[in-house]
N, CA, C and O of each residue as an XYZ file, in Angstrom:
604
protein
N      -0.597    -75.797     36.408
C      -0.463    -74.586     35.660
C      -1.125    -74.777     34.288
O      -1.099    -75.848     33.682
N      -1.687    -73.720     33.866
C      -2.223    -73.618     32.314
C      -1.663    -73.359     31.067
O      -1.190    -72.239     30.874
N      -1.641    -74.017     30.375
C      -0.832    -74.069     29.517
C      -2.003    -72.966     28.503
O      -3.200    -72.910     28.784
N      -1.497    -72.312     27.550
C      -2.375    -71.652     26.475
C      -3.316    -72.352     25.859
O      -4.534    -72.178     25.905
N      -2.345    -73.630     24.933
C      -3.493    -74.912     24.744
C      -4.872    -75.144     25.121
O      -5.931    -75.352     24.529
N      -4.366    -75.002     26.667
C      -5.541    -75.376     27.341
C      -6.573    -74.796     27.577
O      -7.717    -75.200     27.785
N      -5.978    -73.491     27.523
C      -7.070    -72.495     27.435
C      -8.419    -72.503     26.470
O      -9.592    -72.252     26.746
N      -7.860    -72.845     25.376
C      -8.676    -72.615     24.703
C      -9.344    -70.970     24.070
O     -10.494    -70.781     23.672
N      -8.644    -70.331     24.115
C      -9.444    -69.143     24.444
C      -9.282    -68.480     22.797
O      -8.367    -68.618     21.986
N     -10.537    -67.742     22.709
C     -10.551    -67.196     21.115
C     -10.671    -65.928     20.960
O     -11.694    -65.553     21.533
N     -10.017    -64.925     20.368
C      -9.881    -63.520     19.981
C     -10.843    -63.026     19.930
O     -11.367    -63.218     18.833
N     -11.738    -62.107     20.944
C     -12.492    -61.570     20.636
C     -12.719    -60.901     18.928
O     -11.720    -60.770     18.220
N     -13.534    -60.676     18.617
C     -13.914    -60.307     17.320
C     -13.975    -58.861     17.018
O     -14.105    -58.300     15.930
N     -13.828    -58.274     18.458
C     -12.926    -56.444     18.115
C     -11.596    -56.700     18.396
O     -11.034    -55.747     18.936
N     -11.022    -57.517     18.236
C      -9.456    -57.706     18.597
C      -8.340    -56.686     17.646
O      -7.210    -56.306     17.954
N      -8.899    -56.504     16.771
C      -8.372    -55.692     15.504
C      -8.615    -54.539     16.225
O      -7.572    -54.054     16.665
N      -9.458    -54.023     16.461
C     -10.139    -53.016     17.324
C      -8.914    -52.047     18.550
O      -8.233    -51.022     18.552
N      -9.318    -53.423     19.625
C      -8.773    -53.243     20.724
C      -7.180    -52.959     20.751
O      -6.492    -52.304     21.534
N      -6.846    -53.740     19.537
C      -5.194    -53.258     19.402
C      -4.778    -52.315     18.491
O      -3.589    -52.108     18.251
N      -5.667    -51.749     17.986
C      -5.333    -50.260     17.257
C      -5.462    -49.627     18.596
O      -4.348    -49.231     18.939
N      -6.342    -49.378     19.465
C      -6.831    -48.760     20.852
C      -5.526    -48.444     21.355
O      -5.018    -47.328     21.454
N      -5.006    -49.649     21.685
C      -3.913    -49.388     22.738
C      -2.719    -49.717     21.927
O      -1.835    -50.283     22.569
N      -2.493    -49.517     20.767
C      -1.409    -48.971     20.128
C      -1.255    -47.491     20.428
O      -0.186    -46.947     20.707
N      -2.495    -46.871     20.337
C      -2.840    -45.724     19.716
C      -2.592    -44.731     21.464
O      -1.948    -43.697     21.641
N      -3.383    -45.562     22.491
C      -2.333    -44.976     23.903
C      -1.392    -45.373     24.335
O      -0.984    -44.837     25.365
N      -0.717    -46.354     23.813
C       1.009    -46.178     23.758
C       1.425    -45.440     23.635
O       1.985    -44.840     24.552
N       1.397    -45.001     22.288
C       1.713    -43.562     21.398
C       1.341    -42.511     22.400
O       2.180    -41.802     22.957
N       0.057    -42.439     22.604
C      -0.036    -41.096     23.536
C       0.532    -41.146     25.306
O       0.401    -40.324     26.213
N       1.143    -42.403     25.257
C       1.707    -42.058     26.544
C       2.893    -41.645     26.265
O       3.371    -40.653     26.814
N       3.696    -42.540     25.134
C       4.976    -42.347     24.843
C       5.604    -40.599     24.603
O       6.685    -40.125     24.954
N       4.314    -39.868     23.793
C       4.541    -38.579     23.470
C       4.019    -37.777     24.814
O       4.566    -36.676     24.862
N       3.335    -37.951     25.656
C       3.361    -37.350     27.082
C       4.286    -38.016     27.582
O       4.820    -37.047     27.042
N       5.057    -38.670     28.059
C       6.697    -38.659     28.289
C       7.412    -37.877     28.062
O       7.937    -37.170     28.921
N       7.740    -37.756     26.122
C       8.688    -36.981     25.616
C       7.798    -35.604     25.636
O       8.080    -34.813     24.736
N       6.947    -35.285     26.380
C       6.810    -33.772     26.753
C       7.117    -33.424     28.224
O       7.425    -32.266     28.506
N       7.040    -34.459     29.254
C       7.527    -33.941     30.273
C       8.693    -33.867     30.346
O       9.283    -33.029     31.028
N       9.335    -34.912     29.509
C      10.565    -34.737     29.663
C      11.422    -33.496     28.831
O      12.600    -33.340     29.154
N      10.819    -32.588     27.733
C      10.560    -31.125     27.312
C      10.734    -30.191     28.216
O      11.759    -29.535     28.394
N       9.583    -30.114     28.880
C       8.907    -29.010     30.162
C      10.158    -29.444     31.162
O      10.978    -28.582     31.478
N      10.265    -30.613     31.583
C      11.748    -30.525     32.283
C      13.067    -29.778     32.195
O      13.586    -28.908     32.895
N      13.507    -30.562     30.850
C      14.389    -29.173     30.648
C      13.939    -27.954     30.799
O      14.346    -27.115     31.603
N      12.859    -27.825     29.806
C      13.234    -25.955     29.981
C      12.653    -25.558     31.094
O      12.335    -24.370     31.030
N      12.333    -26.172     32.283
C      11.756    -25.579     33.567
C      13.613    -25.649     34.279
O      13.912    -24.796     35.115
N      14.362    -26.384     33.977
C      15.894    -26.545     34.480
C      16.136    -25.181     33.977
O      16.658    -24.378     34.750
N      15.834    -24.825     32.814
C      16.907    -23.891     31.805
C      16.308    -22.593     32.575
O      17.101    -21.680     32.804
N      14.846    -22.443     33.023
C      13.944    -21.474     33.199
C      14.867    -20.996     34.317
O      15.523    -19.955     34.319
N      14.796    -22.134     35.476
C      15.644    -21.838     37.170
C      16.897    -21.485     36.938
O      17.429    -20.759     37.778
N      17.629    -21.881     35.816
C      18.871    -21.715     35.606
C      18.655    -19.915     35.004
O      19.741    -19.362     35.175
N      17.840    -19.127     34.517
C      17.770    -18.632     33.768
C      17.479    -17.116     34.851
O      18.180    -16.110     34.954
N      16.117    -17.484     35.575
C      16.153    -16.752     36.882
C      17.258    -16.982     38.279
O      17.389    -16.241     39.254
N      17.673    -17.737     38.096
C      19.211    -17.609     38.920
C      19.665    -16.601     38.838
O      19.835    -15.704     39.664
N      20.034    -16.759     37.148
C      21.478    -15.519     36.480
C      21.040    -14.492     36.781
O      21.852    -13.708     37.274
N      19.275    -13.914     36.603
C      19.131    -12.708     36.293
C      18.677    -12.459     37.635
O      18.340    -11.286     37.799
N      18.527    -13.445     38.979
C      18.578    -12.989     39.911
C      19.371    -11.966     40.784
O      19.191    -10.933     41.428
N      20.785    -13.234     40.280
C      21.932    -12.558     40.611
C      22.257    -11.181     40.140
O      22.732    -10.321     40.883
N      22.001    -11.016     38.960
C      21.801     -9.605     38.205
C      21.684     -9.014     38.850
O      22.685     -8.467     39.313
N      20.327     -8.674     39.375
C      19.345     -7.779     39.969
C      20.024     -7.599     41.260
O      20.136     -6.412     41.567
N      20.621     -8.628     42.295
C      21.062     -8.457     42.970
C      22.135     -7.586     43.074
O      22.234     -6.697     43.920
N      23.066     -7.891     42.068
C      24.449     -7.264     41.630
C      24.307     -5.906     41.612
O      24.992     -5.045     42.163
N      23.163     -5.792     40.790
C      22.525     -3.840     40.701
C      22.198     -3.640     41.679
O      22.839     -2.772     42.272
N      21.493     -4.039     42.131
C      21.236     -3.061     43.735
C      22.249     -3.518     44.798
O      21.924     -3.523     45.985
N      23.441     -3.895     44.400
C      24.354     -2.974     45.370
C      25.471     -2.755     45.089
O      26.550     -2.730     45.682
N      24.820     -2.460     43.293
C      25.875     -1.404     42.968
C      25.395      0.046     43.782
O      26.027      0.757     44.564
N      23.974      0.159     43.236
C      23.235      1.103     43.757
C      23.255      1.589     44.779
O      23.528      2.789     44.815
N      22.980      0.881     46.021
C      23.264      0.453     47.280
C      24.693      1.760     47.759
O      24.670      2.816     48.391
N      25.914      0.890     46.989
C      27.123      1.639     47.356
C      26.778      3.122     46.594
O      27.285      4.092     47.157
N      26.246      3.310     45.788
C      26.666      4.685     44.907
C      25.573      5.480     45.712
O      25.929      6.631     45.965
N      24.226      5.104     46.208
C      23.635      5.850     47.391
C      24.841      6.047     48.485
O      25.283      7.192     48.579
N      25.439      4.983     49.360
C      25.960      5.067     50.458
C      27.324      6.127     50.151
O      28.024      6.380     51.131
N      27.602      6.573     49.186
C      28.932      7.674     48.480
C      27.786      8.985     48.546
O      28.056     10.041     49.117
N      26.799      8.787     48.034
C      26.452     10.054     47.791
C      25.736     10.446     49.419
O      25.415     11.626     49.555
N      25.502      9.560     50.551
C      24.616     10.020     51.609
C      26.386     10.400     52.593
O      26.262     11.234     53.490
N      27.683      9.876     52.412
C      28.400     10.532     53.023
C      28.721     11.692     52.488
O      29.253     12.565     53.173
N      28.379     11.901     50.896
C      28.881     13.071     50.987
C      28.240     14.282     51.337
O      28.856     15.343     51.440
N      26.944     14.153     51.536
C      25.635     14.940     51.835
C      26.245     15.090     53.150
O      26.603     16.193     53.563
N      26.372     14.026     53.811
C      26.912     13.959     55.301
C      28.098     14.974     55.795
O      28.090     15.786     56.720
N      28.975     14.690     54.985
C      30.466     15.473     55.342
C      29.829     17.336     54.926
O      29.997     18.314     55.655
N      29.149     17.316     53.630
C      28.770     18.603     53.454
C      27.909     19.413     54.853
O      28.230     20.516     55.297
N      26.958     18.692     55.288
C      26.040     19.216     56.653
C      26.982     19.860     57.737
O      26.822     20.882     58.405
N      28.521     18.501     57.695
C      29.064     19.164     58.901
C      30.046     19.900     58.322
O      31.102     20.149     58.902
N      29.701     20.386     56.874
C      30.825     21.691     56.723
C      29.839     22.951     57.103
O      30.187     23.969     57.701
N      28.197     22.562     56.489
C      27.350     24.247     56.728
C      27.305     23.919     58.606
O      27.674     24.905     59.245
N      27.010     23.005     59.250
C      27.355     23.363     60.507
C      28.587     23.734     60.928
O      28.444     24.248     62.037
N      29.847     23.733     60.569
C      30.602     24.980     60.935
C      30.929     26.280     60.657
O      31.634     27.081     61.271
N      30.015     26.409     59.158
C      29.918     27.459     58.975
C      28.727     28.650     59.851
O      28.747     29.811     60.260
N      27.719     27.428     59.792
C      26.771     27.943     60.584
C      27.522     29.023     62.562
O      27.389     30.127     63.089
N      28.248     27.676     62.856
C      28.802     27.619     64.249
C      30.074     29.641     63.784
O      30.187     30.680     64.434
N      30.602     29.247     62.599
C      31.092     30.824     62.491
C      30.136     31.921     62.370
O      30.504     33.067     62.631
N      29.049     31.694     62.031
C      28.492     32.520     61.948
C      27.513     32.973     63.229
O      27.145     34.145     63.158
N      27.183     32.450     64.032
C      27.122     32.202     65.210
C      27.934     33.631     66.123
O      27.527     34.637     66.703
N      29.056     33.107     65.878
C      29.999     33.523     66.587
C      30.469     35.462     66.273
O      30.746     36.425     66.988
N      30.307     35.153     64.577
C      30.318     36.425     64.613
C      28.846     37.200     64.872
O      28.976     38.403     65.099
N      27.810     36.818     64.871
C      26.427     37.102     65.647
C      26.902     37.413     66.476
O      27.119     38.624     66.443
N      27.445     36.641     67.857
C      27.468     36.800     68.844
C      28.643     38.278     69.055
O      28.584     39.115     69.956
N      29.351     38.235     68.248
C      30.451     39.394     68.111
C      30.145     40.106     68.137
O      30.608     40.850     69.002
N      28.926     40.706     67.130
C      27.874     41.444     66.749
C      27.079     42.334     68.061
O      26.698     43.499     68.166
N      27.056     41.280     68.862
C      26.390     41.627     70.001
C      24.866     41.093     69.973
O      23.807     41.705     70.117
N      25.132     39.758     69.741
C      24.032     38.550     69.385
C      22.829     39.703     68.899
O      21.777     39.350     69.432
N      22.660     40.703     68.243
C      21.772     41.210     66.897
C      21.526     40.418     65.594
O      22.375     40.404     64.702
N      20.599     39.898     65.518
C      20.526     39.467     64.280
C      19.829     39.511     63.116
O      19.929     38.798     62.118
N      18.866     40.742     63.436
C      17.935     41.674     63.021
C      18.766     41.892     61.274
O      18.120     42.015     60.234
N      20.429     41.888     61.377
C      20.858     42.530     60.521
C      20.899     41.003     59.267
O      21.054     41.161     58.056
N      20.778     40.071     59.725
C      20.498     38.839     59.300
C      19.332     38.652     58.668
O      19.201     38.432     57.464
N      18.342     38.751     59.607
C      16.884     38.740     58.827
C      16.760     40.044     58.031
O      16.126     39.956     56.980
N      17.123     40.905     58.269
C      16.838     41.792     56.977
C      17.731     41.472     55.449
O      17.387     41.625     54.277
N      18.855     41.026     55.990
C      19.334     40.796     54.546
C      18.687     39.579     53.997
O      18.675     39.320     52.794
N      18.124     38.808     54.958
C      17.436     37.545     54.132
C      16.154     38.052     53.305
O      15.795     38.018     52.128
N      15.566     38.620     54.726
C      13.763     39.704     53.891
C      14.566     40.251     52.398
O      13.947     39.884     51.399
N      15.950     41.135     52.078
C      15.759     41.632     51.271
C      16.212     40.815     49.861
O      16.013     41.027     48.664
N      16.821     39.919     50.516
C      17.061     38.772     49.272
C      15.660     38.186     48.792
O      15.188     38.431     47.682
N      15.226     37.618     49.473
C      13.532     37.130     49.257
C      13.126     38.481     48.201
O      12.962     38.348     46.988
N      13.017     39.681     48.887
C      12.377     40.516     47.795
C      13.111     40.518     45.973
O      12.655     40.205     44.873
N      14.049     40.894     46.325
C      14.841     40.940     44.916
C      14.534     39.923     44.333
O      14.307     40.300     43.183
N      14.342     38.614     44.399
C      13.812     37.036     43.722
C      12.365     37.436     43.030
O      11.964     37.333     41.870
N      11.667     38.010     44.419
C      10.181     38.271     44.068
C      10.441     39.446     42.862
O      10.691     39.230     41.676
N      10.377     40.056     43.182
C      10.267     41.260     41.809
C      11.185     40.825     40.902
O      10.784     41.109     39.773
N      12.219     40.273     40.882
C      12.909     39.694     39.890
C      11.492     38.819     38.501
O      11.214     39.099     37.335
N      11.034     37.873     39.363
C      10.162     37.032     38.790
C       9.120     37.483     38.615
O       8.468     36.957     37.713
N       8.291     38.995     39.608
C       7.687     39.782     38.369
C       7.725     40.466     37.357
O       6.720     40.673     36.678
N       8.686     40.854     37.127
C       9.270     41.384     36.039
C       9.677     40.779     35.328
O       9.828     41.463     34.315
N      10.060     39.624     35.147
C      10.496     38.473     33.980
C       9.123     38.254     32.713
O       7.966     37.894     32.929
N       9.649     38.550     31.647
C       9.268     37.879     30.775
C       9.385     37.696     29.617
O      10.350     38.250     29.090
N       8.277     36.679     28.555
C       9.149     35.583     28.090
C       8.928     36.500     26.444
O       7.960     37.216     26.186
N       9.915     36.264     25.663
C       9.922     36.874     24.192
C       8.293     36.345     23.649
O       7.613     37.275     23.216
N       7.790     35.309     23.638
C       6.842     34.863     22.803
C       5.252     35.074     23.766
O       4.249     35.655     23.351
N       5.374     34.604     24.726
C       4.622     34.756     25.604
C       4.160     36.007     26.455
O       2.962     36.266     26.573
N       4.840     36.536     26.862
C       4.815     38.035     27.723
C       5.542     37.627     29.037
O       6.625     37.085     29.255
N       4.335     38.186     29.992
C       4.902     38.168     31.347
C       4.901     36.311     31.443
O       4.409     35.471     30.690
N       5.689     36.187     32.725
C       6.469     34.743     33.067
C       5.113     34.316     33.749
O       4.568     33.300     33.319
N       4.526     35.022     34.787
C       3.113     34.776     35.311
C       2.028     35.769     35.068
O       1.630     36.684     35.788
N       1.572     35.308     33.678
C       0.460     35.881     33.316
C      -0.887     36.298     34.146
O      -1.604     37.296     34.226
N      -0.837     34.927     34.746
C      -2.310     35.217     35.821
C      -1.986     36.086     36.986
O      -1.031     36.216     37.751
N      -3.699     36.880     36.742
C      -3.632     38.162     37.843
C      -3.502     37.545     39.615
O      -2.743     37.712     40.570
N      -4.720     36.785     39.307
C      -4.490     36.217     41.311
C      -2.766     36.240     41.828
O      -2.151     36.908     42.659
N      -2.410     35.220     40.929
C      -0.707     34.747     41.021
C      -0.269     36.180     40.920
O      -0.639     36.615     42.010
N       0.004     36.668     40.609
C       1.066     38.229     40.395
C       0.289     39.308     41.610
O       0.893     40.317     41.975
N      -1.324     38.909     42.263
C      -1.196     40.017     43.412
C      -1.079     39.338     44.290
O      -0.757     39.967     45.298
N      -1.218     37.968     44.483
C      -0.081     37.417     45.426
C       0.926     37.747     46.003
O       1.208     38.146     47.133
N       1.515     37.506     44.966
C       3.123     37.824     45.123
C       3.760     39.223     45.538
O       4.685     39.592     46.261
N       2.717     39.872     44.649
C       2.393     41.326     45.399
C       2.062     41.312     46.669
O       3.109     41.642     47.227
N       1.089     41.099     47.661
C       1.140     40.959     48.668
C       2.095     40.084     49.336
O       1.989     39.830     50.536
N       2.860     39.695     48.732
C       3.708     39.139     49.536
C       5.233     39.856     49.852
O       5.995     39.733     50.810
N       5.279     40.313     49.136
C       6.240     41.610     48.603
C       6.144     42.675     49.801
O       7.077     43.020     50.526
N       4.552     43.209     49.861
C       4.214     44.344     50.864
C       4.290     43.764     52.183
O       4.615     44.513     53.104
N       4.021     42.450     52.444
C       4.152     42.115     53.877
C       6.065     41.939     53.806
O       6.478     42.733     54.651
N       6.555     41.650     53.536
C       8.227     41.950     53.468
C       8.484     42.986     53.702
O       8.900     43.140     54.850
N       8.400     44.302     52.787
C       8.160     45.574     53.251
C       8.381     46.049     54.561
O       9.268     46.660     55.158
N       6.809     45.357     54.909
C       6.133     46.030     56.083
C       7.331     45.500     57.610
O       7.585     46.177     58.607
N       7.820     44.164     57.274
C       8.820     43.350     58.077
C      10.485     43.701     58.310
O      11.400     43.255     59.003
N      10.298     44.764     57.308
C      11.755     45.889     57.266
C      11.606     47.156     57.704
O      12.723     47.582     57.997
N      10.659     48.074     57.916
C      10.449     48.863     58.652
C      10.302     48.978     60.282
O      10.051     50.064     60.804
């Protein structure tokens, strides 16, 4: 085995050099360490962070979830109240002597009253509610074919 002695061996003459060098990437390993070990945590804190607000998000949509599923039964229970109203009305149709002529006319004449209602509307600052001519003989013709569907 070799003893140092024996070596003989002499300091290179950048030795001053070479050990500022790798002082100097010590240091820069040592401080890339204490940055991964940085980015660690807050990549922990980050997952920890989208967890919570996962759960959040989750939490809301089904709150949501339920306050849709309240409002689609009650839409629900309402359908099968106009279907029995519908089913009475039906019935008195059929009472009627299944005529229902007297049906569509009161609908034709509701439709009309809306229509001329809304031509005749208008506004204090503005005037009429539908100024434009096309739009108002529209509606006019739409009016006369109603009319024409009650006679």
């Amino acid at each position: 085995m070799l003893v140092p002695n024996d070596l003989k061996a002499v300091p290179d003459e950048n030795y001053d050099d070479l050990k500022r060098q790798f002082f100097a990437l010590k240091k820069l390993c040592e401080s890339k360490m204490k940055q991964c070990s940085n980015y660690s945590k807050k990549l922990a804190e980050y997952d920890r962070e989208s967890l919570i607000a996962g759960n959040e998000a989750l939490e809301s949509e089904r709150e949501m979830n339920a306050q849709l599923t309240e409002e689609l039964e009650a839409a629900n229970e309402r359908v099968k109240e106009l279907e029995g109203n519908l089913s009475d009305s039906e019935v008195l149709i059929n009472q009627l002597g299944g005529d229902r002529s007297l049906l569509k006319d009161y609908a034709i004449r509701q439709q009309m009253i809306i229509l001329e209602t809304l031509l005749g509307r208008t506004c204090p600052v503005s005037g009429l509610v539908i100024p434009d001519k096309r739009s108002r003989e529209a509606i006019e013709d739409h009016l006369e074919q109603l009319r024409k569907e009650l006679e």
